[in-house]
N, C-alpha and C positions, 0 to 999 in steps of 0.2 A: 784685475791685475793677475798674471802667470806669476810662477813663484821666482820668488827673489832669487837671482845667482847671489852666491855664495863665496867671494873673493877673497885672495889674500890683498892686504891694503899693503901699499907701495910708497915711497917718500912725497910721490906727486899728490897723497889722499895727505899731507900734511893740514893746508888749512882747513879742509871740509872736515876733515874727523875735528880736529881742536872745534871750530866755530860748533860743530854738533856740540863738543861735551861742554862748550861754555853756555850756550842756548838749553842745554838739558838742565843745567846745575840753574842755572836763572828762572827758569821756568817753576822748576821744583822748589826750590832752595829760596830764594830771594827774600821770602818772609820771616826764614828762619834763622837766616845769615845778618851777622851788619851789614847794614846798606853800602850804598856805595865805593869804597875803596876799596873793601875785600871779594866783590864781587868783579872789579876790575882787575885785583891781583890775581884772582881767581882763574880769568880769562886769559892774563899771561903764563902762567904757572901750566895750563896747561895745554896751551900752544909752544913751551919749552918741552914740557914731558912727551909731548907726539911730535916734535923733532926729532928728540932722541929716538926715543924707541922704534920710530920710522929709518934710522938710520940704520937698526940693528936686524933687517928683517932677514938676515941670516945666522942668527941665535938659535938656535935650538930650544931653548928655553921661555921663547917668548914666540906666540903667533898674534897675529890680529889679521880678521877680517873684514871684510865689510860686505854691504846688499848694496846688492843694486835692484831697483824695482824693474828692468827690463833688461831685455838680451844684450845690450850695449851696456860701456863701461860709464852708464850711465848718473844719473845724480844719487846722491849719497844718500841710505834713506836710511841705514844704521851700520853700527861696530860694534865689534867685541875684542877685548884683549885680555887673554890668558898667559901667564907665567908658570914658573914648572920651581919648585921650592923643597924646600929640605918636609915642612910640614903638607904638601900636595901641590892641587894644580891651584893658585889662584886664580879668578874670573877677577879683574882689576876695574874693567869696565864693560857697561851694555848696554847703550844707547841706541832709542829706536826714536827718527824724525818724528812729530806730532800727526803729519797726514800719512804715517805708512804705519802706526799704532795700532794694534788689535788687527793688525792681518798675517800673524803668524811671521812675521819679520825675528822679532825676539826670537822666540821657538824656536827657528831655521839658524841662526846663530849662536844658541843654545848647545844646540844638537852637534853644529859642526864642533865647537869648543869637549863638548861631552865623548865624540869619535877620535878627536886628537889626544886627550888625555887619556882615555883608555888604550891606546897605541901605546901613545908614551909610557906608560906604567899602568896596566891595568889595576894595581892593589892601592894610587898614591887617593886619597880625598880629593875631592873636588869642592870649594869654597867660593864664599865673597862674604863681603860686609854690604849690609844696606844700613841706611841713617831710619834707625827707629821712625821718624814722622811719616817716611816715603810709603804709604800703608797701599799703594797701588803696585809698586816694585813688590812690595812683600805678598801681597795675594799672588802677584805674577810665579814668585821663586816659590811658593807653597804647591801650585797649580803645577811645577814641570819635578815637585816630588822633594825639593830642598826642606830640612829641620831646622828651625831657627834656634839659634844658643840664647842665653843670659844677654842682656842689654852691656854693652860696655862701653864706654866715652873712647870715641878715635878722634886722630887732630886732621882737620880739615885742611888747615892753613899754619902756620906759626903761631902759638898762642890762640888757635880756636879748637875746642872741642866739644862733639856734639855727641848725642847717644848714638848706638849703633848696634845692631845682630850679624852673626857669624852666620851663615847660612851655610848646611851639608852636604854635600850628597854622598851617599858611599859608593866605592869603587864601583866597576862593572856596572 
């Protein structure tokens, strides 16, 4: 594989990004979630939230991109979306398809989210939260230099909350 372009995601990447992050959260998540109904509310919640947010791709405050594994504006192989906040740059999400895994896909979308926020503010933090269990996401964010905080319970859905780490990175 050549290396992933590096795009900004458009209203047209609406269901491929959603169907990723609900395929991401199922694959990961499924054992650790209640079954069935929250896993489907799941899958609408956040095919609402990548409506929106694809709607707003002229925010200042918010980018997402996505890879394409080839020269064309081809299949979706991962996303990321970063916010710009009073506390830093959030990383919200960064999903990498299963067959485009462990080929520096992450990394390349990593990086571009890490060149926008140093633009943007070179002095703001750079963050995310992972779900404590996800222990392969957290070797990932250790590996590209992130500090893990204290464990803290975030809400997943309405009425679920599961543990979770703040991950660092400092400016520049």
């Amino acid at each position: 594989m050549t290396a992933p372009r590096i795009l900004c995601a458009t209203p047209s990447d609406v269901e491929a990004i959603a169907a990723l992050h609900a395929h991401s959260w199922q694959a990961t998540y499924a054992h650790a979630l209640p079954a069935g109904p929250l896993l489907a509310h799941l899958a609408r919640e956040h095919a609402s939230l990548w409506r929106e947010r694809l709607t707003r791709v002229d925010d200042p405050a918010l980018r997402i991109w996505k890879a394409c594994p080839d020269l064309d504006d081809g299949p979706l192989a991962g996303f990321i979306c970063a916010l710009s906040g009073a506390d830093g740059i959030l990383v919200d999400n960064l999903h990498v398809a299963a067959p485009w895994q462990g080929q520096g896909i992450g990394q390349a979308l990593f990086r571009r989210v890490r060149a926008w926020s140093n633009a943007l503010d070179p002095s703001a933090p750079l963050y995310l939260w992972v779900l404590a269990q996800n222990t392969r996401a957290r070797r990932f964010y250790e590996q590209l230099g992130g500090a893990a905080g204290p464990v803290h319970p975030i809400a997943v859905s309405p009425g679920i909350e599961v543990p979770a780490l703040r991950y660092m990175w400092k400016s520049g």
